[in-house]
Backbone as JSON Lines, residues from 0, in Angstrom:
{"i":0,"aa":"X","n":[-9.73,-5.93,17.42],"ca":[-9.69,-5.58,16.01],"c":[-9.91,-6.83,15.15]}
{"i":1,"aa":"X","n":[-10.48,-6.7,13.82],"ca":[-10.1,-7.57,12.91],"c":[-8.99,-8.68,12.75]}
{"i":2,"aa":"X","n":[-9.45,-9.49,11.93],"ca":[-8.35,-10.41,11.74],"c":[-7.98,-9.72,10.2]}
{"i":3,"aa":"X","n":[-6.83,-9.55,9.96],"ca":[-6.02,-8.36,8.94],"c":[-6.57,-9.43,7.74]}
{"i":4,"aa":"X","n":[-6.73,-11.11,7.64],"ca":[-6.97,-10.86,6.5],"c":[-8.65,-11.1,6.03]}
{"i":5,"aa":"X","n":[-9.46,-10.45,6.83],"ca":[-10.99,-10.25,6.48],"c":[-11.06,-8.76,5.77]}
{"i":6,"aa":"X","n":[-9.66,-8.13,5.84],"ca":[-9.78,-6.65,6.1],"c":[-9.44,-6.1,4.3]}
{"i":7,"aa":"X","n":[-10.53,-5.36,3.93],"ca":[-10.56,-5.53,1.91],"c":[-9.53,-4.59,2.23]}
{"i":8,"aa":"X","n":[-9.3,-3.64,2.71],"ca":[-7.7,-2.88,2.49],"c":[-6.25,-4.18,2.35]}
{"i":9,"aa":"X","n":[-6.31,-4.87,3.39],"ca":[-5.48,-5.73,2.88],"c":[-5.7,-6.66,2.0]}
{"i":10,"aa":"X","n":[-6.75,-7.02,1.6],"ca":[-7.16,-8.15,0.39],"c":[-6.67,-7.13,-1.2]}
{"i":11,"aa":"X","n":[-6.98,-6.24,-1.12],"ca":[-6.32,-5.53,-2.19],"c":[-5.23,-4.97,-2.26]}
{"i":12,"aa":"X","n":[-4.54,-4.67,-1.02],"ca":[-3.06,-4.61,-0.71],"c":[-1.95,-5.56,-0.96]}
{"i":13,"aa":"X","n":[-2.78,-6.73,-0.76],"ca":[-2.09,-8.09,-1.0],"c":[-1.96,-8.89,-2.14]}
{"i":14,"aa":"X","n":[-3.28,-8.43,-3.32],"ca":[-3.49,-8.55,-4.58],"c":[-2.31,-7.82,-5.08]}
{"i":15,"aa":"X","n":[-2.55,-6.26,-4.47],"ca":[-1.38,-5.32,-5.46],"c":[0.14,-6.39,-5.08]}
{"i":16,"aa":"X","n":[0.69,-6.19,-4.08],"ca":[2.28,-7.12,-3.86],"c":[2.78,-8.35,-4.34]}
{"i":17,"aa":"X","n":[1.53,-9.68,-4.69],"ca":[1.13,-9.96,-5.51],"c":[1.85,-9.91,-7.12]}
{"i":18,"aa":"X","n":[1.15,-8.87,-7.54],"ca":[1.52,-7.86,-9.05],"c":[2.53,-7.31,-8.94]}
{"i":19,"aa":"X","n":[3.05,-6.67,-7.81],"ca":[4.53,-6.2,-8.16],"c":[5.17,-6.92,-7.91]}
{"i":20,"aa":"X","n":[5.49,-7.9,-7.12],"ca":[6.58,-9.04,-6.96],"c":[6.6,-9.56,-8.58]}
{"i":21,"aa":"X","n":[5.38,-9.98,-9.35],"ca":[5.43,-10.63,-10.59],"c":[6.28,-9.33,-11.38]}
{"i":22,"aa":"X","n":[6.05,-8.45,-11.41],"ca":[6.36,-7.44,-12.51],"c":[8.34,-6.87,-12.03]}
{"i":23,"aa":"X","n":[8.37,-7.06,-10.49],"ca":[9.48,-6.03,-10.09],"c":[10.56,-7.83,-10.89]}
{"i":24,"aa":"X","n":[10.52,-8.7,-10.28],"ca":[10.84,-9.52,-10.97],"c":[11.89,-9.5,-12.2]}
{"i":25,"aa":"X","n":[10.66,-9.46,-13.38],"ca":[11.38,-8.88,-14.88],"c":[11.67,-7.55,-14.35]}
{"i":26,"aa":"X","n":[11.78,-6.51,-13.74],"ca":[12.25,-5.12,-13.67],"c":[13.75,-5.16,-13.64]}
{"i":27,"aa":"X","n":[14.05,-6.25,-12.6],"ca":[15.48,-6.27,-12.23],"c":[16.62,-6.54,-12.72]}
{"i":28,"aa":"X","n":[16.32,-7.33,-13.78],"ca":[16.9,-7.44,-14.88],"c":[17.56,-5.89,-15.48]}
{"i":29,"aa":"X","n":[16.54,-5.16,-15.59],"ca":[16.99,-3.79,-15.86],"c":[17.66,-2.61,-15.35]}
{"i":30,"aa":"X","n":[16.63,-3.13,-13.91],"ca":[17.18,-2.05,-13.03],"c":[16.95,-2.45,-11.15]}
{"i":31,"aa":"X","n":[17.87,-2.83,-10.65],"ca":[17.72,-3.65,-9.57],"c":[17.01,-2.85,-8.79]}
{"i":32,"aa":"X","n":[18.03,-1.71,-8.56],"ca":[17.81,-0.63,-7.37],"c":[16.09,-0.64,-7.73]}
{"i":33,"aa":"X","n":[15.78,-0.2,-8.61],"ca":[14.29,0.37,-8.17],"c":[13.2,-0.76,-8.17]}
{"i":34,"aa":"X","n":[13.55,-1.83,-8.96],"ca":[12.8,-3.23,-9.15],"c":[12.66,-3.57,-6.89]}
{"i":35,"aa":"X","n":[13.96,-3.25,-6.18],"ca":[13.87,-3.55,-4.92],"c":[12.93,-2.75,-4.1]}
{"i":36,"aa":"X","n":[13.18,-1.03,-4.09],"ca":[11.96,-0.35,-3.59],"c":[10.67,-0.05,-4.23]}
{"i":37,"aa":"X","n":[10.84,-0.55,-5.45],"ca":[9.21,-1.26,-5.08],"c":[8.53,-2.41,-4.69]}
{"i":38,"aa":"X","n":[9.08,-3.47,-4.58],"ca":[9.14,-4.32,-3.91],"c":[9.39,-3.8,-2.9]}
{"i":39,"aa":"X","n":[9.77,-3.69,-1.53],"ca":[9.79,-3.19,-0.55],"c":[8.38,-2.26,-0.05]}
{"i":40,"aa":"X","n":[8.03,-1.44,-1.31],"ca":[6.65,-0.61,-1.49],"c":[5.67,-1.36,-0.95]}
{"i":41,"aa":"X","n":[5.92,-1.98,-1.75],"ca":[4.7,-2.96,-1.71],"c":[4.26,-4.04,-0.47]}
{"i":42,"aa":"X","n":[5.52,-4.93,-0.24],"ca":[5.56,-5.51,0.97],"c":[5.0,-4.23,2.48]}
{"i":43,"aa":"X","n":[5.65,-3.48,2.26],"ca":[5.23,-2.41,3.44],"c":[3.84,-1.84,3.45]}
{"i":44,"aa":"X","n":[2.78,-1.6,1.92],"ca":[1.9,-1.78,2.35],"c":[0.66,-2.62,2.42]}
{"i":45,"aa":"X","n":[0.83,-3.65,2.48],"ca":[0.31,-5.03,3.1],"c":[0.64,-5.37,4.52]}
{"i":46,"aa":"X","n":[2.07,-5.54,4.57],"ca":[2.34,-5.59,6.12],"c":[2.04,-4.82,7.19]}
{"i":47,"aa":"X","n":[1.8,-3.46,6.89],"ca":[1.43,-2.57,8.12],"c":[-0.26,-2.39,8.26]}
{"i":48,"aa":"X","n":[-0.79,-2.97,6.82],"ca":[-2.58,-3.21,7.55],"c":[-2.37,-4.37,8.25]}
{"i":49,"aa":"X","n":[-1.72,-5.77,8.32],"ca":[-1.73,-6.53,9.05],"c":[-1.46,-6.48,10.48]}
{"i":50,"aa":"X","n":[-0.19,-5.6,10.55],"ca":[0.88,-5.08,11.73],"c":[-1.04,-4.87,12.62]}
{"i":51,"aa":"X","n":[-1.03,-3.85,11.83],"ca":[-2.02,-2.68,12.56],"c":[-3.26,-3.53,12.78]}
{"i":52,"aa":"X","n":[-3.67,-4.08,12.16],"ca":[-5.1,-5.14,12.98],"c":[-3.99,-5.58,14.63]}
{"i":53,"aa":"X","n":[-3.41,-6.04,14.51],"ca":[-2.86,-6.93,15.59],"c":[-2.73,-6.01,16.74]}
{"i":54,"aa":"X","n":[-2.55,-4.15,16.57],"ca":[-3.07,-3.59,17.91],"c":[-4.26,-3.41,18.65]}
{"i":55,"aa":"X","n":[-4.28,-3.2,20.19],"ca":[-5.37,-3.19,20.25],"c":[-6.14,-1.49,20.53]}
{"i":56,"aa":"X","n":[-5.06,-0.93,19.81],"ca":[-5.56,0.67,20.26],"c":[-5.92,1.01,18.51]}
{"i":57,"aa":"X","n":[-6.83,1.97,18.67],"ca":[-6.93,2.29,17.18],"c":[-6.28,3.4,17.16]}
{"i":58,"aa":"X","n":[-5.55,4.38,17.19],"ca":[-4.94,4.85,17.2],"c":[-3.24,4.67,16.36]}
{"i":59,"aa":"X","n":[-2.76,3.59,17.15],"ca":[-2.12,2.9,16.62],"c":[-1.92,2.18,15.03]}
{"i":60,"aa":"X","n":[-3.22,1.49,15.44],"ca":[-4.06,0.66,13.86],"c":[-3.97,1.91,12.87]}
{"i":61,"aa":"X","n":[-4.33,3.33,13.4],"ca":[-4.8,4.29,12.09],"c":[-2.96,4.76,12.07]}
{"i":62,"aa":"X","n":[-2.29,4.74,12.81],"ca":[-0.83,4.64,12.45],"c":[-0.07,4.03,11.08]}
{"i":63,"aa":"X","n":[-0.33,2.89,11.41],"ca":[0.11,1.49,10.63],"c":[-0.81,2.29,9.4]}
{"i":64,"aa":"X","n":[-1.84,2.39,9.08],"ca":[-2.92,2.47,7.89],"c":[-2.21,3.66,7.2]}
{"i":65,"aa":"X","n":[-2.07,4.79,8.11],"ca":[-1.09,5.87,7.43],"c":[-0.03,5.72,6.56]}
{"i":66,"aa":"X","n":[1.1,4.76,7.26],"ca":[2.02,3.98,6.61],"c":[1.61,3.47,5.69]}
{"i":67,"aa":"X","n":[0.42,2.84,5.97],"ca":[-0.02,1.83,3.92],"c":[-0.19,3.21,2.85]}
{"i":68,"aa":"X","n":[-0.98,4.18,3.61],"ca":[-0.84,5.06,2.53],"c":[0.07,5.54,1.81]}
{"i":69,"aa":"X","n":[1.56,5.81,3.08],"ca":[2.71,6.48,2.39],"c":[3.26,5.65,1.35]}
{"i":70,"aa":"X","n":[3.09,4.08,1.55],"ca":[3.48,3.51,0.68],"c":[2.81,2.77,-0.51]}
{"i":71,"aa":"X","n":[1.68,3.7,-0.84],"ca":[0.95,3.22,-1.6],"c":[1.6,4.66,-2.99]}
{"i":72,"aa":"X","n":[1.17,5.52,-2.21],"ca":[2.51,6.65,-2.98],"c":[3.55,6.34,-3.94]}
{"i":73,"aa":"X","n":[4.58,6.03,-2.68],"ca":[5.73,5.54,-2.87],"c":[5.76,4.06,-4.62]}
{"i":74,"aa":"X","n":[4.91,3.77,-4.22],"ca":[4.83,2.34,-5.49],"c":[4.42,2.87,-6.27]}
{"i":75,"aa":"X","n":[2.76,4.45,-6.38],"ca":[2.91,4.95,-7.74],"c":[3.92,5.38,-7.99]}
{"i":76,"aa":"X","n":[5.04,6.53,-7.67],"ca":[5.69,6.81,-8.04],"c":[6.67,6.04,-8.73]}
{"i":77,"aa":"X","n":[7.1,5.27,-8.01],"ca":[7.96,4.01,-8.69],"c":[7.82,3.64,-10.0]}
{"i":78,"aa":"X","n":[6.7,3.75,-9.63],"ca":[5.82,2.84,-11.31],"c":[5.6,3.99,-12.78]}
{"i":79,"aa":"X","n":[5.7,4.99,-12.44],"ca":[5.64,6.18,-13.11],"c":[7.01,6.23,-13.84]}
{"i":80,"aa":"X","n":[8.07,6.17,-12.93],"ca":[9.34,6.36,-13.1],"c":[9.6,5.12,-14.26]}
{"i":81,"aa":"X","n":[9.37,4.04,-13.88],"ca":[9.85,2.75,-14.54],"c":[9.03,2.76,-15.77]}
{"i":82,"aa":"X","n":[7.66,2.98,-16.26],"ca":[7.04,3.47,-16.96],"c":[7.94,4.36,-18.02]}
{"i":83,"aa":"X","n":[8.3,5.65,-17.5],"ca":[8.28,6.68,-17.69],"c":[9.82,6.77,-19.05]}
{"i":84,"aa":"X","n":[10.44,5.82,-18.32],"ca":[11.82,5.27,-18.11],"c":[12.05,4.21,-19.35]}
{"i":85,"aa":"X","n":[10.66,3.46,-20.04],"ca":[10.85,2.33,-20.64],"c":[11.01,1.17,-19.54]}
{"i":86,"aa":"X","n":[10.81,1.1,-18.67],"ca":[11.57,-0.36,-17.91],"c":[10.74,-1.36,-17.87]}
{"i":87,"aa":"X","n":[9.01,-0.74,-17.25],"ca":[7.75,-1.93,-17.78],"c":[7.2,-1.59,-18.85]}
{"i":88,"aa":"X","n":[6.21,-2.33,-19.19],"ca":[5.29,-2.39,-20.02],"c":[3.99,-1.67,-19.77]}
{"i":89,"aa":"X","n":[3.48,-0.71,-21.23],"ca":[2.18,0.27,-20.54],"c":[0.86,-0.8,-19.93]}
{"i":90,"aa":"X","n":[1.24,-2.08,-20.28],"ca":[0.04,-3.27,-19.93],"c":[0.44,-3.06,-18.51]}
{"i":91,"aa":"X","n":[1.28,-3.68,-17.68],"ca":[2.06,-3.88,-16.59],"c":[1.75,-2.79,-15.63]}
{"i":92,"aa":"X","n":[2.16,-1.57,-16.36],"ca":[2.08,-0.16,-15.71],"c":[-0.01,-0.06,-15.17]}
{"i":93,"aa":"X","n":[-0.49,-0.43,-16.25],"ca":[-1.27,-0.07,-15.99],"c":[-2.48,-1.32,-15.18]}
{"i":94,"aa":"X","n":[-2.21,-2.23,-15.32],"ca":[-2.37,-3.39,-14.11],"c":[-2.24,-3.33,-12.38]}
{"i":95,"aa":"X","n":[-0.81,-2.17,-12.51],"ca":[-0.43,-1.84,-11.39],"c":[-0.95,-0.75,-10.58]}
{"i":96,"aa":"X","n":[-1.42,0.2,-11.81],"ca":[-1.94,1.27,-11.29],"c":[-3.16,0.82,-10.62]}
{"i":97,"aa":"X","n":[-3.86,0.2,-11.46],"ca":[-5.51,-0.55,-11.42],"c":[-5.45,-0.98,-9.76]}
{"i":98,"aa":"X","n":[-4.75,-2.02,-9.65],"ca":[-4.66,-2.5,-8.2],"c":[-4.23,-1.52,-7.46]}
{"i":99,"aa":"X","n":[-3.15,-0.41,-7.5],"ca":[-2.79,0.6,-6.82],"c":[-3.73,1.13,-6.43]}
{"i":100,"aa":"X","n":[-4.59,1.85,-7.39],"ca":[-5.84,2.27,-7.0],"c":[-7.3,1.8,-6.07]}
{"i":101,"aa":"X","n":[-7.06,0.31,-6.33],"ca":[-8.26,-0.14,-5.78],"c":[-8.05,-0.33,-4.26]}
{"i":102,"aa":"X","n":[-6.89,-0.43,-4.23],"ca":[-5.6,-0.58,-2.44],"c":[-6.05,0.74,-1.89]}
{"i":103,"aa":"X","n":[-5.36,1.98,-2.93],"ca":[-5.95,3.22,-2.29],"c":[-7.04,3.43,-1.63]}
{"i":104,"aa":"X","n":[-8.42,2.7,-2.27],"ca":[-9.42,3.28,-1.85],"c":[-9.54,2.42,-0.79]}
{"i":105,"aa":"X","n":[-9.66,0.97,-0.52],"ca":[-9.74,0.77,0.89],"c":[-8.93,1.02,1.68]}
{"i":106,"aa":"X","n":[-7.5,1.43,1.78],"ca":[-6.85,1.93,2.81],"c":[-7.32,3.2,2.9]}
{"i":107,"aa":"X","n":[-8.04,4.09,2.53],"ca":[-8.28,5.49,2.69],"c":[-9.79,4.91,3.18]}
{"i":108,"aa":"X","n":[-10.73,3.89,2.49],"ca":[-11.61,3.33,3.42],"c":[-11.1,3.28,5.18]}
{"i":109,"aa":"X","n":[-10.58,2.71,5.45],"ca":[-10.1,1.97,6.23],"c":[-9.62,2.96,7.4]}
{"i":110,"aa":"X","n":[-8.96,4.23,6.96],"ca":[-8.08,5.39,7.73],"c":[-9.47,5.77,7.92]}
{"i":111,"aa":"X","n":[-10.31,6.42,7.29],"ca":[-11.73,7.37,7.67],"c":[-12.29,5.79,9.12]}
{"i":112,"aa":"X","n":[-12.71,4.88,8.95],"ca":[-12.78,4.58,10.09],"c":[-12.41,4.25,11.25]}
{"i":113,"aa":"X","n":[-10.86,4.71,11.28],"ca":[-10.23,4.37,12.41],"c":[-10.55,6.02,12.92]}
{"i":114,"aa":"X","n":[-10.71,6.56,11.94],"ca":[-10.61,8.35,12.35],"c":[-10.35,8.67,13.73]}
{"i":115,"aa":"X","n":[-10.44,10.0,14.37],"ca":[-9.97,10.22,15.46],"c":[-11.04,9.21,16.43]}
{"i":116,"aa":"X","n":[-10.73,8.89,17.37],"ca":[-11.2,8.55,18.76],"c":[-11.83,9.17,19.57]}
{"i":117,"aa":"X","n":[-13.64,9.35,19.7],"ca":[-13.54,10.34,19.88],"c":[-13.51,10.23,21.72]}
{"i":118,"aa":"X","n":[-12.9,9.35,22.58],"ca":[-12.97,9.24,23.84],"c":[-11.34,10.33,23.92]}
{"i":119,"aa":"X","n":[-10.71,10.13,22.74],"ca":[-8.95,11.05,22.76],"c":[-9.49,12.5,23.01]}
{"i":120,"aa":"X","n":[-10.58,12.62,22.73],"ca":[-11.01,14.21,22.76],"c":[-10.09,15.31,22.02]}
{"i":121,"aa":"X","n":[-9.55,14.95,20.87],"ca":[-8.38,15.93,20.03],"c":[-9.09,15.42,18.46]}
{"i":122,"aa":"X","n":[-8.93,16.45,17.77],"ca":[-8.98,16.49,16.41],"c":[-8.19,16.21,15.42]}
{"i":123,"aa":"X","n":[-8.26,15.51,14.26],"ca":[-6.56,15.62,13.65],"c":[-6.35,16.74,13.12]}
{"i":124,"aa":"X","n":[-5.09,17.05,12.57],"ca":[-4.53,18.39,12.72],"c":[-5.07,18.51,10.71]}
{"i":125,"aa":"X","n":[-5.43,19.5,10.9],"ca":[-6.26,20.2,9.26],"c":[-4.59,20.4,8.57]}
C-alpha cells in the first residue's frame, strides 16, 4: 500500500485536524466536553487513513477508510451543534465545513477504490 502521507484523503484529513485543533481550542473555553469529541473526531479521521495504508490487506485498509468516514460525520455534526449553539463563529463553522467536505470527498475517493476485492468473490451488502 501507499505511504498514508502521499494519500490526498489524508492530506485533507490532516488539513481538516489541523482546523479543528485551532478552532476546538477557543471552543473549550466554552464548552470542554464537545471542544474534546471533536477533537477526538478529527484525530480519528486522519489516523485511521494512516492506520489503514500500513495494512497489507485491502480489505482491512477499506475498514480503517470506513472509520474516516464515520468520523468525518461525527465532526459535521459537532460543528452544527457548536454552530448551532453560538459556541463558533459562522467564519470558523464554515472553514470547517469547507475542509470537512473536501476530506469527504477523498475519503469516499479513496473507499470506491479499495471497493470490494474482487479475488473475495462477495459483494458489499446494498
Amino acid at each position: 500500500m501507499s505511504s498514508y502521507q502521499d494519500l490526498d484523503a489524508f492530506k485533507a484529513c490532516h488539513q481538516l485536524t489541523l482546523a479543528v485543533h485551532r478552532v476546538s481550542e477557543k471552543l473549550a473555553e466554552r464548552d470542554a466536553e464537545l471542544a474534546g469529541q471533536l477533537w477526538a473526531a478529527a484525530l480519528i479521521a486522519s489516523s485511521r487513513v494512516a492506520r489503514g495504508a500500513g495494512f497489507r490487506h485491502r480489505r482491512m485498509f477499506a475498514a480503517c477508510v470506513d472509520r474516516t468516514l464515520s468520523a468525518l460525520s461525527e465532526i459535521s455534526y459537532h460543528l452544527e451543534i457548536a454552530r448551532t449553539m453560538g459556541l463558533i463563529s459562522k467564519a470558523d463553522h464554515r472553514e470547517l465545513e469547507s475542509l470537512g467536505g473536501r476530506a469527504l470527498f477523498y475519503a469516499m475517493k479513496l473507499a470506491m477504490s479499495l471497493g470490494p476485492d474482487p479475488a473475495a468473490g462477495s459483494a458489499p451488502p446494498s
